[in-house]
C-alpha positions as CSV (number, residue, x, y, z in Angstrom):
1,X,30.2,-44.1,-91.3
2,X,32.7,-44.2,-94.0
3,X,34.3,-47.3,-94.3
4,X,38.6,-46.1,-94.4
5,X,40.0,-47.8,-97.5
6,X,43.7,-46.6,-97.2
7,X,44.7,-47.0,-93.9
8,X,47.1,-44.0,-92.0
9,X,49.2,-46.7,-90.7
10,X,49.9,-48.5,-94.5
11,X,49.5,-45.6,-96.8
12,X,47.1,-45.5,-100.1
13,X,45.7,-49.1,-100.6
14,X,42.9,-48.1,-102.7
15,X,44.1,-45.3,-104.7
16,X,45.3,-46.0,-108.3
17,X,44.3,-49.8,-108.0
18,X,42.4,-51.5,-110.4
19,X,39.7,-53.7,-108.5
20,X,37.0,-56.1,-109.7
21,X,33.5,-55.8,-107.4
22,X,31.4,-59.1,-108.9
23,X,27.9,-58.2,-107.8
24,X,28.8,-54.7,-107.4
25,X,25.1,-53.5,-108.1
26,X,23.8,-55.6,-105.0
27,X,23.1,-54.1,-101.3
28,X,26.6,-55.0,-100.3
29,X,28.4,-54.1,-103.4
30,X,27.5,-50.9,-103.4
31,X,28.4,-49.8,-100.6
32,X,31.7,-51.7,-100.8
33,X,32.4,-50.0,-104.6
34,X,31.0,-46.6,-103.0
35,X,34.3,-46.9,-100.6
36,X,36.9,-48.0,-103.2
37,X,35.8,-45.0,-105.6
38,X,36.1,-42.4,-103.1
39,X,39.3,-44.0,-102.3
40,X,40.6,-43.6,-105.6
41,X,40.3,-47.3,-106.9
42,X,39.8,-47.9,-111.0
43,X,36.4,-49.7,-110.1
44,X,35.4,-52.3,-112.7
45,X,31.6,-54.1,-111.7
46,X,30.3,-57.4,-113.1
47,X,26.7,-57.5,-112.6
48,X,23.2,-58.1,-114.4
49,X,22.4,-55.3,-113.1
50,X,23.4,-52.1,-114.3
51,X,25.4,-49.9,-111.2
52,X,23.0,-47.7,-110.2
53,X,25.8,-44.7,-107.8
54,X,26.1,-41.5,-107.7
55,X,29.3,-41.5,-109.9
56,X,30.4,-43.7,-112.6
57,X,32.5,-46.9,-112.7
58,X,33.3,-49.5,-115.8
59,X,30.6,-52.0,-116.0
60,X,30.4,-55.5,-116.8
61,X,26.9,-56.8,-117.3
62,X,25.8,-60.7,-117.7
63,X,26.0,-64.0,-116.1
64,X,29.6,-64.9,-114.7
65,X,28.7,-67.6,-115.7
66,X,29.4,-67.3,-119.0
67,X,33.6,-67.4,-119.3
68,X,33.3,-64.6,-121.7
69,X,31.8,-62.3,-119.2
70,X,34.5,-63.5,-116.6
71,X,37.0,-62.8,-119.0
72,X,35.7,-59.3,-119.9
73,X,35.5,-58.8,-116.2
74,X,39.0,-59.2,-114.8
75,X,40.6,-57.1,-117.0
76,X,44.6,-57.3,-117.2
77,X,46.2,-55.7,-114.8
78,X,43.6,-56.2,-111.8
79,X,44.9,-56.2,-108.5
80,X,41.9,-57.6,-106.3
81,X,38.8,-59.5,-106.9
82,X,36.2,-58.8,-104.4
83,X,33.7,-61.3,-105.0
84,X,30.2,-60.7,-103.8
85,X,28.1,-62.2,-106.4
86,X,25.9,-66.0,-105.3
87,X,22.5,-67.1,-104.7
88,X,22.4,-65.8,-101.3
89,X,19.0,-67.3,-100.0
90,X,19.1,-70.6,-98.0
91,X,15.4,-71.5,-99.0
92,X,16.2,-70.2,-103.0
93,X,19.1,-73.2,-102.4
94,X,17.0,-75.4,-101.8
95,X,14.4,-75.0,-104.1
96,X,17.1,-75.1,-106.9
97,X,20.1,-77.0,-105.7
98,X,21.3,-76.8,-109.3
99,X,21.2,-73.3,-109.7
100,X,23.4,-72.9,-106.3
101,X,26.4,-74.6,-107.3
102,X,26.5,-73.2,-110.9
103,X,26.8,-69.9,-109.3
104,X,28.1,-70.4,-106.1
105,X,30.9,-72.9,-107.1
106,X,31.3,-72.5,-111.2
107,X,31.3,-68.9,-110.6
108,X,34.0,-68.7,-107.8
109,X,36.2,-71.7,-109.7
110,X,36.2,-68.8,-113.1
111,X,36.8,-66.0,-111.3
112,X,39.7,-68.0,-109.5
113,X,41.3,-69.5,-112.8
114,X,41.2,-66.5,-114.8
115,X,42.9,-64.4,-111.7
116,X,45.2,-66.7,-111.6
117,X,45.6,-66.4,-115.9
118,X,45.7,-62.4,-115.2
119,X,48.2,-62.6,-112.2
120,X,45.6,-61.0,-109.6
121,X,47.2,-60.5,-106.2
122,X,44.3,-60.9,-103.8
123,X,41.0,-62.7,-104.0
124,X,38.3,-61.8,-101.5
125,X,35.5,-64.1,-101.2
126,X,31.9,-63.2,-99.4
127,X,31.4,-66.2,-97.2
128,X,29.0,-67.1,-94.5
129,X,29.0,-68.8,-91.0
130,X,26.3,-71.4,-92.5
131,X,29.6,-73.4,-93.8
132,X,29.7,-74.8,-90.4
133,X,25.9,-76.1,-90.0
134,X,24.2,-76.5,-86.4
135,X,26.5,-76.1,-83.6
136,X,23.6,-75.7,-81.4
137,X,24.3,-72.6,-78.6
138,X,28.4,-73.0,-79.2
139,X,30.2,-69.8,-80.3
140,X,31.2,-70.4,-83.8
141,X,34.9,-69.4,-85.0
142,X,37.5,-70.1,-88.2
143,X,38.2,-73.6,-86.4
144,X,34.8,-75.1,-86.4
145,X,34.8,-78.0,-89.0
146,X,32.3,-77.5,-91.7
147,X,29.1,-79.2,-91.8
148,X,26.6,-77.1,-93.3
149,X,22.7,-77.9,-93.6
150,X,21.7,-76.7,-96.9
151,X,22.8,-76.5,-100.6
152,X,23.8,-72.6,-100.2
153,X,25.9,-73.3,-96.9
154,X,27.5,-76.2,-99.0
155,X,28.3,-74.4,-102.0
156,X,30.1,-71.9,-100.3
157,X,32.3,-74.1,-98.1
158,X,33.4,-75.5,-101.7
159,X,34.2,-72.2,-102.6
160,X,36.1,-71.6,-99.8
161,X,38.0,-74.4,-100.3
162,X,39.2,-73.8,-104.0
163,X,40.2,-70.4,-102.8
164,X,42.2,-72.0,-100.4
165,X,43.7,-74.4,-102.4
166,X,44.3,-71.4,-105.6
167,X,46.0,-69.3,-102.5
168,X,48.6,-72.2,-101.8
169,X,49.1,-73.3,-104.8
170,X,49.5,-69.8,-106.7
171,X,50.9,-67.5,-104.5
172,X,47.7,-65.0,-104.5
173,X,46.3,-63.9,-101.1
174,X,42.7,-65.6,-101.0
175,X,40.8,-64.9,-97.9
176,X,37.2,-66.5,-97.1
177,X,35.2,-63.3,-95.3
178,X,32.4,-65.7,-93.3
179,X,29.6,-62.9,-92.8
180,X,27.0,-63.2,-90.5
181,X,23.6,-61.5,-91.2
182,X,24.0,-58.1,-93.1
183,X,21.9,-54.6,-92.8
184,X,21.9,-51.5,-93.3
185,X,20.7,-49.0,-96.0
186,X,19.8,-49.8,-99.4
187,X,17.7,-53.1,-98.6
188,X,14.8,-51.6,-100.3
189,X,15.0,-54.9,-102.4
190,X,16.1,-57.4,-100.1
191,X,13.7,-59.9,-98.6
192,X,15.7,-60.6,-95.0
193,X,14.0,-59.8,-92.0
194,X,15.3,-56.8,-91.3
195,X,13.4,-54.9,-94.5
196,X,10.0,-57.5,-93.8
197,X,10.1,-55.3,-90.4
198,X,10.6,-52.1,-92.0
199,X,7.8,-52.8,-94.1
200,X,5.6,-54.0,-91.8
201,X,6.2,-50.4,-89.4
202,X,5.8,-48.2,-92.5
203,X,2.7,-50.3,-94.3
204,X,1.2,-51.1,-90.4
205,X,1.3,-54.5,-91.0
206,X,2.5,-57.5,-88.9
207,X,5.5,-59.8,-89.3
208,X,5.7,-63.5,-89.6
209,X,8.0,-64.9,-87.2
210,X,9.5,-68.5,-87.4
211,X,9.2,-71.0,-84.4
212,X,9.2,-68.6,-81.0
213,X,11.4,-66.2,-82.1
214,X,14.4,-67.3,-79.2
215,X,16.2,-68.6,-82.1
216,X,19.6,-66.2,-82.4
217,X,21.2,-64.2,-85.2
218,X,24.5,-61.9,-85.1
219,X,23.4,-58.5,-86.8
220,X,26.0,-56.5,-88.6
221,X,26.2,-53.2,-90.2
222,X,27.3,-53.3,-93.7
223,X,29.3,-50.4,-93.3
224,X,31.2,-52.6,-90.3
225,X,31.5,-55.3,-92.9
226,X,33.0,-53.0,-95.5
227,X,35.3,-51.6,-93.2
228,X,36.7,-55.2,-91.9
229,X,36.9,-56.3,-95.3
230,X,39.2,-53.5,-96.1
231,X,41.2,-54.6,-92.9
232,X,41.3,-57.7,-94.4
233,X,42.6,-56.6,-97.6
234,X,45.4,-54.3,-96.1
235,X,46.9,-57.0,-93.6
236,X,47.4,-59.4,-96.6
237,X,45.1,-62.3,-94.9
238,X,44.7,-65.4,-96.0
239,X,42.1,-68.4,-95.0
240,X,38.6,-67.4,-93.5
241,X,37.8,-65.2,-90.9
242,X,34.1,-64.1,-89.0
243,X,33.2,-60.8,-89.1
244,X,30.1,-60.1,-87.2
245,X,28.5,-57.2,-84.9
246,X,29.9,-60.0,-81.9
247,X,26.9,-60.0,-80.3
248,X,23.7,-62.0,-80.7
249,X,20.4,-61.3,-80.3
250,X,17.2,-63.1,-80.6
251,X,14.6,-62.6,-83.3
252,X,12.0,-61.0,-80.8
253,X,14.8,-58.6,-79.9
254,X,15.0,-57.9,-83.7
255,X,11.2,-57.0,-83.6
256,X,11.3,-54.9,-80.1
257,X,14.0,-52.9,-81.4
258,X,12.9,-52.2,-84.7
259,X,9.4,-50.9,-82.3
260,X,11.8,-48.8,-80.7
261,X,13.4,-47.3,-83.7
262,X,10.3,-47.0,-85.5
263,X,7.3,-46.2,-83.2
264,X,4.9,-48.4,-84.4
265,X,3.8,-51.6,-83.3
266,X,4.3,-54.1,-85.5
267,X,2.3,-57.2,-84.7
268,X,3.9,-60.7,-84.6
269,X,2.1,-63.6,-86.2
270,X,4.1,-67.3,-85.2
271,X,4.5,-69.7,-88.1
272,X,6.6,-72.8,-88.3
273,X,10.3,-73.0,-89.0
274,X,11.6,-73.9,-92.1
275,X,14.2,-76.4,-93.5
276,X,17.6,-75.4,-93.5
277,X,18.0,-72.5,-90.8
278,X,20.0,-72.9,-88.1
279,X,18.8,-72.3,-84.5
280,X,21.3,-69.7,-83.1
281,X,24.2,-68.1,-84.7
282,X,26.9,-66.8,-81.9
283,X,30.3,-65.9,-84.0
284,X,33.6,-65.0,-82.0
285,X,35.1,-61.9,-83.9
286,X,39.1,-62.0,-82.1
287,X,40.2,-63.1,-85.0
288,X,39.2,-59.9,-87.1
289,X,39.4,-57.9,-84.0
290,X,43.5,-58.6,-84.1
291,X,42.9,-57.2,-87.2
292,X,41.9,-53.8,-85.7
293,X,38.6,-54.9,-86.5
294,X,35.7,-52.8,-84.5
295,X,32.0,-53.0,-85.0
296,X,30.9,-49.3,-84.5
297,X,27.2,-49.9,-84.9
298,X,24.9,-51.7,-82.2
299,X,21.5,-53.0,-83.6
300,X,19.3,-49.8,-82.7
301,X,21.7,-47.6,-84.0
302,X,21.8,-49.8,-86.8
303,X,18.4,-49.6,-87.4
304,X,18.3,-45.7,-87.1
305,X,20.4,-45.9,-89.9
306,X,17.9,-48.2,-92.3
307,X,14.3,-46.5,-91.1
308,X,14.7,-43.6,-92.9
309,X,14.2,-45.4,-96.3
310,X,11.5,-47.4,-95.6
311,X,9.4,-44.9,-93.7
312,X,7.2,-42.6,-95.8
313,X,8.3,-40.1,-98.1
314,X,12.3,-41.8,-96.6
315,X,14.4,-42.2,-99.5
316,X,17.9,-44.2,-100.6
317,X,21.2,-43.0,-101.6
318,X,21.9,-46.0,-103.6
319,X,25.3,-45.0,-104.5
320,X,26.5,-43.9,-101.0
321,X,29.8,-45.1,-99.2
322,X,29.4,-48.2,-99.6
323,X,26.5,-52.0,-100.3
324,X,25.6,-57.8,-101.9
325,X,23.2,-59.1,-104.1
């Protein structure tokens, strides 16, 4: 799937535009700066990691936060920030609380001041559901209040509100994309479950499941994620808004699909839970849906789409459509 970044209905959105991708070298980035560049977007991506696509875009590389970097990054003249760099990992939050907010808040707070410096038109912000906490078995949507569990969860519901507050205050169009859990190709490197239970088909190995594996998760395809992000982008919205597959599935469905997909067995060993996850995740997508917003992947054909890399002698087009870190 290529995610459409010009829309028929709206004409050229991408072409000629000058957009920043913060953590453009990530899974997510990638496929997101993949998109904009065959769109024909003047890419620029901030990143310690070198941009490793087919085809060649300005690069940033260092720590955002350092204000020089940020500086260096939005350029004058940028039109959008898409801002996918953070400390992504719930248990990595808690082990260094710190860390989080330097780059979760400090980060988002320099981006936000020197787009609002450069005069940047829209600001969109990789969020997550976990900014509303335990809500038990309730579907989640934008009205839920915020009460999340752990320092990552935290950090970006600050975020969310300074973008907010930058968007009211400023004039610039800042919308809080809250993303539920993200797959698809090029998760070689990632350590979510999804490439554990790759691993574990191709190596023959088992998988550690936490608690019973009932507990719930919305899956989406980053390519469905790119492509609502875009819709975001073109409708002008402001505030957050969900964007998930809209359906839930448990984590023993996880493993009995990925059997499917794969062929092989992949053993389940139990372990305890740990600190700071929530129980079930059940998002309500109408808002993006409104949009025109329309998951096109289900979980197997998901998967279909991420076997091939892990499997032996598989391999990844890194710089593909699309991909955070």
């Amino acid at each position: 799937m290529t995610a459409d970044v010009n829309g028929a209905s709206n004409g050229p959105m991408a072409e000629g535009r000058r957009i920043l991708v913060t953590g453009g070298s990530g899974f997510i980035g990638r496929r997101v700066v993949g998109a904009l560049l065959e769109g024909g977007a003047d890419v620029t991506v901030a990143d310690k990691r070198p941009y490793a696509g087919t085809r060649e875009v300005r690069t940033v590389l260092g720590d955002l936060c350092d204000p020089s970097v940020v500086a260096d990054a939005v350029r004058p003249g940028t039109d959008v920030i898409i801002h996918l760099a953070a400390v992504t990992r719930v248990l990595a939050s808690i082990e260094d609380p710190a860390k989080t907010y330097l780059v979760n808040v400090g980060v988002t707070a320099g981006l936000l001041e020197q787009a609002r410096a450069r005069g940047v038109a829209a600001f969109l912000f990789a969020s997550t559901n976990a900014v509303t906490g335990d809500v038990g078995r309730a579907v989640i949507n934008e009205r839920v209040p915020l009460r999340p569990l752990s320092p990552y969860g935290a950090t970006k519901a600050a975020a969310e509100m300074l973008i907010g507050a930058y968007a009211a205050c400023y004039g610039m169009t800042g919308c809080s994309l809250r993303l539920s859990n993200v797959y698809g190709p090029g998760m070689q490197e990632k350590d979510s479950f999804v490439p554990r239970l790759m691993r574990a088909a191709r190596d023959g190995t088992g998988i550690q499941v936490y608690g019973d594996g009932t507990q719930v998760r919305d899956l989406v395809h980053v390519d469905d994620i790119v492509a609502g992000m875009f819709l975001a982008w073109r409708a002008g919205f402001s505030g957050p808004l969900i964007l998930g597959a809209g359906e839930s599935v448990s984590v023993n469905d996880m493993v009995d699909a990925a059997r499917g997909v794969t062929g092989r067995e992949i053993p389940v060993q139990n372990v305890p839970q740990k600190p700071g996850e929530m129980p079930a995740v059940i998002v309500d997508i109408s808002a993006a849906r409104a949009l025109g917003y329309e998951p096109a992947h289900d979980l197997k054909s998901g998967l279909a789409t991420v076997w091939p890399e892990f499997e032996p002698g598989g391999s990844s087009p890194l710089g593909g459509t699309g991909g955070t870190s």
